[in-house]
PyMOL commands that place a pseudoatom at each C-alpha (Angstrom):
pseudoatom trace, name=CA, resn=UNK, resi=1, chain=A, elem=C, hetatm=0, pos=[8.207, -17.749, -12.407]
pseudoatom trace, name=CA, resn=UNK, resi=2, chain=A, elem=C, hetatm=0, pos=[9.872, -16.185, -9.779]
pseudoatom trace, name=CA, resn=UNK, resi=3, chain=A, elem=C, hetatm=0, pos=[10.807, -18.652, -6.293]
pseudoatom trace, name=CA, resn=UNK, resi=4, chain=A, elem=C, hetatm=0, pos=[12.017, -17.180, -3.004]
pseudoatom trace, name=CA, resn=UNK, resi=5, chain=A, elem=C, hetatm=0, pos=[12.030, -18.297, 0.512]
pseudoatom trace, name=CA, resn=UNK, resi=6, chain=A, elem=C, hetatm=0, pos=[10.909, -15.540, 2.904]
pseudoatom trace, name=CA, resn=UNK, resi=7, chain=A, elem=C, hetatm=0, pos=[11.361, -16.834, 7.283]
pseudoatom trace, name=CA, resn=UNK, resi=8, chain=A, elem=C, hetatm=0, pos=[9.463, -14.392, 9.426]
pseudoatom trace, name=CA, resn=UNK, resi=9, chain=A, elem=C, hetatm=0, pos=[9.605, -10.942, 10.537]
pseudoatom trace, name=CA, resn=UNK, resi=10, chain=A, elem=C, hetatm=0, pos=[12.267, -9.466, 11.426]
pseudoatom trace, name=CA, resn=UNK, resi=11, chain=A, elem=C, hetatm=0, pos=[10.151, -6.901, 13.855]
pseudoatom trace, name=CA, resn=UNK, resi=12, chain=A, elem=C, hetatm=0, pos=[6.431, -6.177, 13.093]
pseudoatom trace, name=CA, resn=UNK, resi=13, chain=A, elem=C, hetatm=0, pos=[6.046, -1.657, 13.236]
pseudoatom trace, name=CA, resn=UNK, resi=14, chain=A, elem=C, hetatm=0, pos=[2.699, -0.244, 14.252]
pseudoatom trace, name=CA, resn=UNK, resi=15, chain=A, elem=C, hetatm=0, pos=[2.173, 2.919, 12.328]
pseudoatom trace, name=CA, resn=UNK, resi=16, chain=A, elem=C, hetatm=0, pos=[-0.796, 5.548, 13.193]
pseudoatom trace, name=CA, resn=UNK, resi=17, chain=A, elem=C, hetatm=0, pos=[-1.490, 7.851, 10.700]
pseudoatom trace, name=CA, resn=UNK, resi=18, chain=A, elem=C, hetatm=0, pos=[-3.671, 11.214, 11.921]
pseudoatom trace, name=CA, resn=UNK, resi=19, chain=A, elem=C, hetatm=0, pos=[-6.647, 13.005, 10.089]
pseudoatom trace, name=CA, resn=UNK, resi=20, chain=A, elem=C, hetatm=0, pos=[-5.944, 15.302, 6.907]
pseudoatom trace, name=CA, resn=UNK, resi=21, chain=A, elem=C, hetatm=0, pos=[-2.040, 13.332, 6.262]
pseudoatom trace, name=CA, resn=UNK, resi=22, chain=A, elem=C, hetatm=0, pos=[-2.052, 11.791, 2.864]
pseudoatom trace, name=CA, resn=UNK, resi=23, chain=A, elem=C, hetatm=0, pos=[-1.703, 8.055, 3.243]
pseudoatom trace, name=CA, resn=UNK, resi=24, chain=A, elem=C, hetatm=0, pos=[0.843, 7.310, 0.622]
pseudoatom trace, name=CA, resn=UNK, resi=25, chain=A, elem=C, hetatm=0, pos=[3.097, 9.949, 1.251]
pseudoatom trace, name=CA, resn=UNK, resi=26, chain=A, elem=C, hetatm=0, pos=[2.994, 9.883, 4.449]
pseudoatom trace, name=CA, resn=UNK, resi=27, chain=A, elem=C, hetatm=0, pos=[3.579, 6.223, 4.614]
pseudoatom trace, name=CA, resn=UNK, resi=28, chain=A, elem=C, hetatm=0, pos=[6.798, 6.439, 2.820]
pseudoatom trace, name=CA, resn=UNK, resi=29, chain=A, elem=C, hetatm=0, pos=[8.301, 9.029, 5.014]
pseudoatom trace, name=CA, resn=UNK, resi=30, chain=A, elem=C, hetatm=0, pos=[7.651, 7.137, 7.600]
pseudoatom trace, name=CA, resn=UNK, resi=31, chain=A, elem=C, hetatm=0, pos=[9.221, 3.723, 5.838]
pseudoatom trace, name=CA, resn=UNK, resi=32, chain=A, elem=C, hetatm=0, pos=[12.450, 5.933, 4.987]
pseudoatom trace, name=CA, resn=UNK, resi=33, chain=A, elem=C, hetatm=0, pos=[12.438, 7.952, 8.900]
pseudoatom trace, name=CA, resn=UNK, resi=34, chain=A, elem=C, hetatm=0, pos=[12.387, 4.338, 10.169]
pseudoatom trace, name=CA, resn=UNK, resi=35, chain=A, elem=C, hetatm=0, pos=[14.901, 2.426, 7.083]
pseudoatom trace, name=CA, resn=UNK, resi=36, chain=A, elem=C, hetatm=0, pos=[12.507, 0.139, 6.132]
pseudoatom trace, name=CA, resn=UNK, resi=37, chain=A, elem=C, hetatm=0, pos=[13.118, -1.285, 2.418]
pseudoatom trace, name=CA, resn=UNK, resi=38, chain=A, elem=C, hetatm=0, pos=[10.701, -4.145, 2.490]
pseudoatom trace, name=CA, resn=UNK, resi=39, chain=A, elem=C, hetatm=0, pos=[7.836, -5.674, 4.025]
pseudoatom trace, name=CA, resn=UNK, resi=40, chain=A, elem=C, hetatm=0, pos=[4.373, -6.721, 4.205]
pseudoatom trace, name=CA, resn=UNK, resi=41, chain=A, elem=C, hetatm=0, pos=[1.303, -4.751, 4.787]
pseudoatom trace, name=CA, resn=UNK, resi=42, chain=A, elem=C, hetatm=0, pos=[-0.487, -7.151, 7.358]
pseudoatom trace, name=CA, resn=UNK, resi=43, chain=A, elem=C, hetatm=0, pos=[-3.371, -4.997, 8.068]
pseudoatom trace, name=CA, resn=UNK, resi=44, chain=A, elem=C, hetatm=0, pos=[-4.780, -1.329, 8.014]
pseudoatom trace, name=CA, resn=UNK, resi=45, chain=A, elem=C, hetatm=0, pos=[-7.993, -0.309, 9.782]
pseudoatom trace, name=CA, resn=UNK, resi=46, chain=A, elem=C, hetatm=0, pos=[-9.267, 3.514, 9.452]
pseudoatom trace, name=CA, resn=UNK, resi=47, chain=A, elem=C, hetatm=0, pos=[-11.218, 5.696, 7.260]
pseudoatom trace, name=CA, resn=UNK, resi=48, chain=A, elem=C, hetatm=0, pos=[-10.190, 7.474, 4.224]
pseudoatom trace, name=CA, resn=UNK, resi=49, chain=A, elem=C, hetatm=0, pos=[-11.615, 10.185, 2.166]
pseudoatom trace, name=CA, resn=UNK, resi=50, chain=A, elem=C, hetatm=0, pos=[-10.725, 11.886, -1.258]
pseudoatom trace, name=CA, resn=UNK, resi=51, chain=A, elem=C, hetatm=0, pos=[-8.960, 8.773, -2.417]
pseudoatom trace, name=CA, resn=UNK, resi=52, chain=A, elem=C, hetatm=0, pos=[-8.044, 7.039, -5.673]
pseudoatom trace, name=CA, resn=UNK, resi=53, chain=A, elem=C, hetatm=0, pos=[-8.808, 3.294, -6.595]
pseudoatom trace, name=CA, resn=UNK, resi=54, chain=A, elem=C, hetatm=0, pos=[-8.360, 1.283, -9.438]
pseudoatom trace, name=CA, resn=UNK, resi=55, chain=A, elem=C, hetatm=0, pos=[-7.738, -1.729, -11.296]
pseudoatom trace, name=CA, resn=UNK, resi=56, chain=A, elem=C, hetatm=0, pos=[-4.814, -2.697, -14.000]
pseudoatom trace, name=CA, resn=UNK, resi=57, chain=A, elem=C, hetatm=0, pos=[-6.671, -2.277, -17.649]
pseudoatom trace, name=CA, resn=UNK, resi=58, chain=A, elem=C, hetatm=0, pos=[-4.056, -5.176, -18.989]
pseudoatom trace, name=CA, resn=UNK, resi=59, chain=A, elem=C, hetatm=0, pos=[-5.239, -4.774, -22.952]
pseudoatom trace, name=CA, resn=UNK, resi=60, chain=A, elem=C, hetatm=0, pos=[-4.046, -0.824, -22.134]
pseudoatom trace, name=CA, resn=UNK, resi=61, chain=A, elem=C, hetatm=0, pos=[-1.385, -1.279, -20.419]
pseudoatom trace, name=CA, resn=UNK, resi=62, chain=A, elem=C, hetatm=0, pos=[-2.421, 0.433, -17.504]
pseudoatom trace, name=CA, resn=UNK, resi=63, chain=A, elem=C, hetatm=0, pos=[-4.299, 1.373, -14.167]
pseudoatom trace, name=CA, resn=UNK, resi=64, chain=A, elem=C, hetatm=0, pos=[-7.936, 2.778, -14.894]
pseudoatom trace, name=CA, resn=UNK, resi=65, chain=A, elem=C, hetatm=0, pos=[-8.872, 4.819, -11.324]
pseudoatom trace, name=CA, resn=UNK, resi=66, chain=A, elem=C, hetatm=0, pos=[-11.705, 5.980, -10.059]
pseudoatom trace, name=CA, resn=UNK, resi=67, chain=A, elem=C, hetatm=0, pos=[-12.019, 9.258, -7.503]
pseudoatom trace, name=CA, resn=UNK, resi=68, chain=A, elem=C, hetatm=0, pos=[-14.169, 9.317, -4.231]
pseudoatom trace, name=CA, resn=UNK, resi=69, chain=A, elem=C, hetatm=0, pos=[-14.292, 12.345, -1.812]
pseudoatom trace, name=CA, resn=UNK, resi=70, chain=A, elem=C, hetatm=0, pos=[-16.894, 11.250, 0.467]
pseudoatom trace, name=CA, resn=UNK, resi=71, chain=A, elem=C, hetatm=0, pos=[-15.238, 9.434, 3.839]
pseudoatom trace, name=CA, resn=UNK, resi=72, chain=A, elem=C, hetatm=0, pos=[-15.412, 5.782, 3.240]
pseudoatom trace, name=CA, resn=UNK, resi=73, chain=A, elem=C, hetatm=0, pos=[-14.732, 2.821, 6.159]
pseudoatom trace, name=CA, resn=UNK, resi=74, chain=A, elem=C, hetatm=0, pos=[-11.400, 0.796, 5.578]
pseudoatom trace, name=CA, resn=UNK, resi=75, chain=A, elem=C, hetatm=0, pos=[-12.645, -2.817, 5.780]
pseudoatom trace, name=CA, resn=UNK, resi=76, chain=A, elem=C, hetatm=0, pos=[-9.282, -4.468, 4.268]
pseudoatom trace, name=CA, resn=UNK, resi=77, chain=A, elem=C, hetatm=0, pos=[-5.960, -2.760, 3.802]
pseudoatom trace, name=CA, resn=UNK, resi=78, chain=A, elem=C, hetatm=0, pos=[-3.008, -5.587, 2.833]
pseudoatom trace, name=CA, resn=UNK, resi=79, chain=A, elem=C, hetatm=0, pos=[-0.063, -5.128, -0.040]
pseudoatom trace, name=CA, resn=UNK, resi=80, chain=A, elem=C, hetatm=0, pos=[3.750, -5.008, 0.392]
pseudoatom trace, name=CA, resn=UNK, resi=81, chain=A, elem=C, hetatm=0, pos=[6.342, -2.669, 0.916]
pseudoatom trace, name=CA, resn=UNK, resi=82, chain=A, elem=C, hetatm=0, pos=[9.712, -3.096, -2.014]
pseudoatom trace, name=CA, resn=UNK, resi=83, chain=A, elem=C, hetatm=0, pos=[12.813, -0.853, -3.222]
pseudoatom trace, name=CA, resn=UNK, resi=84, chain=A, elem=C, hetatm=0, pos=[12.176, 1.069, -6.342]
pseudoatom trace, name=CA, resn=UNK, resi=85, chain=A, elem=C, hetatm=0, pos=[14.646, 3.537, -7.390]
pseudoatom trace, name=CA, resn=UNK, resi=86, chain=A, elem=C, hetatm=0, pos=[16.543, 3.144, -4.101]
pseudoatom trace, name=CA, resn=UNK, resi=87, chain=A, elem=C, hetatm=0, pos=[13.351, 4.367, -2.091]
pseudoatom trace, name=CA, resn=UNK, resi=88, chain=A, elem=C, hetatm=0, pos=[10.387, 1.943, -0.511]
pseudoatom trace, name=CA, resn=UNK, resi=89, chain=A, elem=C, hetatm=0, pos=[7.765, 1.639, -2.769]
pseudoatom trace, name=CA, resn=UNK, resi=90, chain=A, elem=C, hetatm=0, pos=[4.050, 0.601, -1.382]
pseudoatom trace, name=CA, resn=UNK, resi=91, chain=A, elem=C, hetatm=0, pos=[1.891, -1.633, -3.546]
pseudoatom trace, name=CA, resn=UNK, resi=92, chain=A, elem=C, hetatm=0, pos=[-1.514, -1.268, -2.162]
pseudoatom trace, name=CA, resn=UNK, resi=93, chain=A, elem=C, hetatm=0, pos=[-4.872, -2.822, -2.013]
pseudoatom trace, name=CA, resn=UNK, resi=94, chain=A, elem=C, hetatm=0, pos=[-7.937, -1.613, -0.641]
pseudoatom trace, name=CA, resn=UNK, resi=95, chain=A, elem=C, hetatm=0, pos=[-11.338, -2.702, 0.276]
pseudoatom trace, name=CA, resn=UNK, resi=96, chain=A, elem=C, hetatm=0, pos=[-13.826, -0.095, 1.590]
pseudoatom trace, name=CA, resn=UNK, resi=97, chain=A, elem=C, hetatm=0, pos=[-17.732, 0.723, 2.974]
pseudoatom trace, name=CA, resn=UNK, resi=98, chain=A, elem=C, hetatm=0, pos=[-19.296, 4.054, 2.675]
pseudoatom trace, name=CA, resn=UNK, resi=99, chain=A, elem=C, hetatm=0, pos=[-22.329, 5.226, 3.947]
pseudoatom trace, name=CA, resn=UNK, resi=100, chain=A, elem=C, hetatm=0, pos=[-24.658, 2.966, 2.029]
pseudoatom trace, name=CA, resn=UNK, resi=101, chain=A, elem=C, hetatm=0, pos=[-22.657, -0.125, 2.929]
pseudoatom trace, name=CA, resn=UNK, resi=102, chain=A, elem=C, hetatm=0, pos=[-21.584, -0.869, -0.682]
pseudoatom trace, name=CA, resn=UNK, resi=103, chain=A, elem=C, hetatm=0, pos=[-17.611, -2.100, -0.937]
pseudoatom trace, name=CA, resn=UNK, resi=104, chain=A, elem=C, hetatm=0, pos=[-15.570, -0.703, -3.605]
pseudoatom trace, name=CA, resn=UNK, resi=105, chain=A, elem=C, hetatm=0, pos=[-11.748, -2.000, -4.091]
pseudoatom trace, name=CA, resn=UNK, resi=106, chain=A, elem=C, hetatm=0, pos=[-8.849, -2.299, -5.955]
pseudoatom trace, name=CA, resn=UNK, resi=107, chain=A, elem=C, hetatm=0, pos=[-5.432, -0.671, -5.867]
pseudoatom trace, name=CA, resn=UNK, resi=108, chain=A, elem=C, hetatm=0, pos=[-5.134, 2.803, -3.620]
pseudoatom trace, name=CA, resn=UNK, resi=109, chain=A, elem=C, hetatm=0, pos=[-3.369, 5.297, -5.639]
pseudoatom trace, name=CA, resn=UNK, resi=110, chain=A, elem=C, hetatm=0, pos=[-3.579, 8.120, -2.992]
pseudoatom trace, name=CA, resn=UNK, resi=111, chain=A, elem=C, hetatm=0, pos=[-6.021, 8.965, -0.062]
pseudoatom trace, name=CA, resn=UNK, resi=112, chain=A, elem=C, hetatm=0, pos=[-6.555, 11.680, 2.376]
pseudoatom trace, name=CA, resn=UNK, resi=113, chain=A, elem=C, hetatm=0, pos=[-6.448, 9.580, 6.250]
pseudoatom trace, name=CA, resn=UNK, resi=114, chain=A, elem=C, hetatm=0, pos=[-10.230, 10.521, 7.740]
pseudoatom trace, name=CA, resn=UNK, resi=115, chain=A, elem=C, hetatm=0, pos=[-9.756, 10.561, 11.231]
pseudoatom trace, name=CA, resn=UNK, resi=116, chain=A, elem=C, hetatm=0, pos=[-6.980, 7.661, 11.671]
pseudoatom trace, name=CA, resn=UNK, resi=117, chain=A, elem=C, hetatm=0, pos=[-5.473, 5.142, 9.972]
pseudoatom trace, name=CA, resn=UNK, resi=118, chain=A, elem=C, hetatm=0, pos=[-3.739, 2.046, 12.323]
pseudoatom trace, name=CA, resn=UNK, resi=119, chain=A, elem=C, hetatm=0, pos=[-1.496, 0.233, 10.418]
pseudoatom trace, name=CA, resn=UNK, resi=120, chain=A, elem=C, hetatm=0, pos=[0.667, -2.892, 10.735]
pseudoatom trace, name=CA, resn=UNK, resi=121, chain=A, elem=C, hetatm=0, pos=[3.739, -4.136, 9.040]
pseudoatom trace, name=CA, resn=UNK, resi=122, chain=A, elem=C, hetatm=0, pos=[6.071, -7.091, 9.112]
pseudoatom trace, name=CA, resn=UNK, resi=123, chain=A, elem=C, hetatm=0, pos=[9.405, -5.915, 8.200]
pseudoatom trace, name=CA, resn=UNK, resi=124, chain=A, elem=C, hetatm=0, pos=[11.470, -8.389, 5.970]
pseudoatom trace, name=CA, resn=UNK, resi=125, chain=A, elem=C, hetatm=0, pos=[15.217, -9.296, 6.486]
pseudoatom trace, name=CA, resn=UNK, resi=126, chain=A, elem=C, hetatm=0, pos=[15.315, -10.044, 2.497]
pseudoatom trace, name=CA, resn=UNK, resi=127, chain=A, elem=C, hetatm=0, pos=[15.293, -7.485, 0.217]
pseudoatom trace, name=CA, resn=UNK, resi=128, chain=A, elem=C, hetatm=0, pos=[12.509, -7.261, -2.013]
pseudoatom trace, name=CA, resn=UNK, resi=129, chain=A, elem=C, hetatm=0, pos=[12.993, -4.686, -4.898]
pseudoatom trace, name=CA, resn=UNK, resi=130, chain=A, elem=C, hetatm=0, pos=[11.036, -4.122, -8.316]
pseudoatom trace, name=CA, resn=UNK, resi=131, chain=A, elem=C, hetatm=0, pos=[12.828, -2.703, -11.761]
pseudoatom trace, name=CA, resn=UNK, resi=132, chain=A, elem=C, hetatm=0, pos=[11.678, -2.300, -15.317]
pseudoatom trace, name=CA, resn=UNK, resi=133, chain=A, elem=C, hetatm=0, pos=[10.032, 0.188, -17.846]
pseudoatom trace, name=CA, resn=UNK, resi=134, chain=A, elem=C, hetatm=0, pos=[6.302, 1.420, -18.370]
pseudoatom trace, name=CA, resn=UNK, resi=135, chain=A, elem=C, hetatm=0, pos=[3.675, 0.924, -16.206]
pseudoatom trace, name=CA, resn=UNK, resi=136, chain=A, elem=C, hetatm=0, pos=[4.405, -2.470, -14.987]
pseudoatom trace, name=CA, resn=UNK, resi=137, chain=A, elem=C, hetatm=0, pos=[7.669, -3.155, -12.830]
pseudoatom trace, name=CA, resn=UNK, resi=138, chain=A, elem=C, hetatm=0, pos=[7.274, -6.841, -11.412]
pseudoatom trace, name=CA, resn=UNK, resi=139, chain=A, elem=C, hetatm=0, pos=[8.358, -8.112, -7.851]
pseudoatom trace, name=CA, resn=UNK, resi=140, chain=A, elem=C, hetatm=0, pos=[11.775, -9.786, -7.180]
pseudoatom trace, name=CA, resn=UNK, resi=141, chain=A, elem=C, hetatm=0, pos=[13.195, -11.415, -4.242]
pseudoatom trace, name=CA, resn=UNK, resi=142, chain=A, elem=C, hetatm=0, pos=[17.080, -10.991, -3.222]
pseudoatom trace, name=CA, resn=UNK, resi=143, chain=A, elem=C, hetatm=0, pos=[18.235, -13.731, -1.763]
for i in range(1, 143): cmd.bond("trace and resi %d" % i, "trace and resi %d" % (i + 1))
show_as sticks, trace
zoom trace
């Protein structure tokens, strides 16, 4: 087990994203533009469409996703923002609503912003950072 002590935000960034940008991507130009390294994903609101989510298959090794094209409403967007190979690195969960009301989730491997995304994020002073090999590279805290 891993213990850290983590005291506020340093600043908290509003970031819009705009109809047709891909979320992840986009996302971590903006992180690296602004020289953000890590943080918390307090909250997204939005739509997305043409996205990926999925869930860790643990007796595989790895994430089993699922495709969706047709826009769906973002009801919860959280996760947190680390270093990987000297670049942020966004670890992202999703909950969202389509048309019939039904929520799907799990962890957003890419997705195409429908309309807008609004999202906000508390910058950390500590540096959070992940390393390892395969598939899974677990969270550390630098004191």
């Amino acid at each position: 087990m891993e213990k850290g002590k983590l005291s506020g935000f340093k600043e908290v960034l509003f970031l819009r994203f705009d109809d047709g940008q891909e979320l992840i991507s986009a996302l971590i130009s903006s992180l690296e533009e602004i020289g953000v390294r890590s943080g918390v994903i307090i909250n997204a609101i939005g739509m997305l469409r043409d996205f990926q989510v999925g869930w860790f298959n643990v007796e595989e090794g790895k994430y089993q996703f699922k495709e969706f094209e047709i826009p769906h409403e973002l009801i919860s967007l959280q996760g947190n923002i680390s270093e990987l190979d000297g670049k942020p690195f966004p670890h992202i969960h999703v909950t969202l609503a389509g048309p019939d009301h039904t929520a799907i989730g799990g962890h957003l491997k890419e997705g195409i912003v429908c309309n807008t995304v609004e999202m906000f994020i508390g910058v950390l002073e500590k540096r959070l950072y992940r390393e390892g090999s395969g598939t899974f590279k677990p969270l550390s805290l630098k004191e």
